[in-house]
C-alpha positions, 0 to 999 in steps of 0.5 A: 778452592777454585783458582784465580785464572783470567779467562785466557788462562782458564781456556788454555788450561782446558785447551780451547779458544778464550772466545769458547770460555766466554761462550761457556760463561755466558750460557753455552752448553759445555760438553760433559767431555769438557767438565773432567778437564774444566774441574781439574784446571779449576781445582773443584770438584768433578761433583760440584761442576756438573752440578754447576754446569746444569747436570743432575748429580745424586746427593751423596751420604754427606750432602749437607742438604741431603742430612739438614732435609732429614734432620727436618723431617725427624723434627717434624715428625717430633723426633728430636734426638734422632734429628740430632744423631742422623749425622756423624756430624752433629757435635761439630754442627753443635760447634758451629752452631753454638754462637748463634743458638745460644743468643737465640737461647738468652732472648 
């Protein structure tokens, strides 16, 4: 979860001028030297900031858009019992999901 800084704090935990911050902020280019540093003053992810800054990051085994994708496909392809058993996480999704399906099921 990402910290509550000011501004001025965020630079200082990264160690530049809070005018660089409010550049970065507003759409400058942040060196990819920078990310490493600007997460963990953030407490986020080396991943999710170089997503967030406009770098392409591979999906990883667990990317919830990555596994929703191929339980799609499955579906689509009519394979049911192999969309839900693509992931490992299907009876906590079950869990999430449940309050929603089931007022969708009683319509």
């Amino acid at each position: 979860m990402a910290r509550d800084f000011t501004q001025r704090q965020a630079a200082e935990a990264v160690d530049i001028s809070k005018l660089q911050w409010l550049r970065y902020e507003h759409g400058a280019k942040v060196p990819r030297e920078k990310l490493g540093k600007i997460a963990e003053a953030l407490d986020i992810s080396p991943r999710r900031i170089f997503y967030l800054a406009g770098y392409k990051t591979s999906p990883t085994r667990n990317d919830a858009n990555v596994l929703l994708r191929q339980m799609h496909n499955k579906m689509l392809a009519g394979d049911l019992v192999g969309a839900w058993n693509s992931s490992s996480y299907s009876k906590d999704l079950f869990e999430q999901l449940r309050p929603g399906l089931m007022s969708i099921l009683m319509v």
